[in-house]
C-alpha positions in Angstrom: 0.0 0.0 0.0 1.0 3.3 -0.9 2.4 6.0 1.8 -0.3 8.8 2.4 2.5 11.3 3.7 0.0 13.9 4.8 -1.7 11.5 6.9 1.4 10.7 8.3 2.8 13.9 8.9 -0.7 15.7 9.8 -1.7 12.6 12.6 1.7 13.2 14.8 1.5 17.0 13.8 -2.0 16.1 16.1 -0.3 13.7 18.4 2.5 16.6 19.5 -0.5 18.9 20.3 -2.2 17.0 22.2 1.1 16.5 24.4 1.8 19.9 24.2 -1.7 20.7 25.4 -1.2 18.0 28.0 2.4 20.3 29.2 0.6 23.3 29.1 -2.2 22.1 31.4 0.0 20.4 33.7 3.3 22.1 33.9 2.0 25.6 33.1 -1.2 25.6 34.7 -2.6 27.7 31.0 -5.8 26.5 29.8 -7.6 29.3 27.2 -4.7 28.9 24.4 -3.9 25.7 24.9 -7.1 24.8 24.1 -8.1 26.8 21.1 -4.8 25.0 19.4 -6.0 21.5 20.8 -9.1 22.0 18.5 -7.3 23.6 15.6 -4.2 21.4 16.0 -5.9 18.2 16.0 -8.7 19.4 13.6 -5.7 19.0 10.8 -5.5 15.9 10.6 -9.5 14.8 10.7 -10.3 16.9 8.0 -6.9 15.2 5.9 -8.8 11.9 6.8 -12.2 13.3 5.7 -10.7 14.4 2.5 -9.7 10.6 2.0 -13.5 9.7 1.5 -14.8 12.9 -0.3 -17.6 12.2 -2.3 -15.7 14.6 -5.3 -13.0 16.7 -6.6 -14.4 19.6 -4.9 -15.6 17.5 -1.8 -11.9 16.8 -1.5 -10.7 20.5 -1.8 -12.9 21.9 0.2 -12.5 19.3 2.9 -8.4 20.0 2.9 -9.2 23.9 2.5 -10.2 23.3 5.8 -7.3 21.3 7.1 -5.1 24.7 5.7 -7.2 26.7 7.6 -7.4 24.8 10.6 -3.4 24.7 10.3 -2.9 28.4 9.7 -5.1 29.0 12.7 -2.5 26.6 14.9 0.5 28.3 13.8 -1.3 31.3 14.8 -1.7 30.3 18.6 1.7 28.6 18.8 3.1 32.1 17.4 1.2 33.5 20.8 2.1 30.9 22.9 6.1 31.5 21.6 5.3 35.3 22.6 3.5 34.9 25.7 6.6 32.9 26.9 4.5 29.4 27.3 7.4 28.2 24.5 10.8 28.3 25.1 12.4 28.7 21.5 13.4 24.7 20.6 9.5 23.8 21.1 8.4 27.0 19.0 10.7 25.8 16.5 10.0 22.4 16.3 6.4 22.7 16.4 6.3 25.6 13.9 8.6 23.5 11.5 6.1 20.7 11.4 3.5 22.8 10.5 4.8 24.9 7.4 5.8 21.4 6.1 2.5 20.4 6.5 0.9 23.5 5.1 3.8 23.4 2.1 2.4 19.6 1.4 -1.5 21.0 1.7 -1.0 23.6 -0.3 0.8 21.4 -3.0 -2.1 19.3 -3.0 -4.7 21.6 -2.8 -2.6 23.9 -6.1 -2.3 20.6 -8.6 -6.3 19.6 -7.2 -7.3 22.8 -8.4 -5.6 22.8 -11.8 -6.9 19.0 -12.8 -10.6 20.2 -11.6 -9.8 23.0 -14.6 -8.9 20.7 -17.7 -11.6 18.8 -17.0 
């Protein structure tokens, strides 16, 4: 079977927020903004999954239009967290890595969905 690498990388993109929401709860004692990235965090990689069973083209593009948002919105709070001093610089970095790979591969996807949907 073929590797789905946005899958891959958008499940343990979820699996480091939720252990990151888990520090920040525990550790830090912050529970607004960690919470707001646990749903947009983890909402990445259901909407990749919806995508896998979209009834259409545009079923699936709309469905991982979503998953881009949902990601931009994370980078967003783990930009505020970074700046609020919740992360020290390696887990900023780390964290925001992930996610512009992951947008980089969304956005790939979404570009080259976009432009079959258009010869057709």
């Amino acid at each position: 079977m073929k590797r789905n690498i946005i899958k891959e990388k958008s499940f343990g993109f979820a699996i480091r927020i939720v252990k990151l929401y888990q520090f920040l709860v525990n550790d830090k004692k912050e529970y607004v903004l960690s919470k707001q990235l646990l749903r947009s965090g983890t909402s990445v990689g259901a909407m990749v999954r919806e995508s896998e069973h979209a009834e259409s083209k545009k079923d699936f593009i709309h469905k991982l239009s979503i998953a881009q948002k949902e990601l931009n919105e994370s980078i967003y709070w783990i930009e505020l967290l970074k700046e609020t001093d919740y992360l020290d610089d390696i887990q900023f970095d780390s964290l925001y890595a992930s996610a512009i790979e992951i947008m980089k591969l969304i956005t790939s996807i979404l570009t080259t969905s976009k432009v079959n949907i258009k010869k057709k």
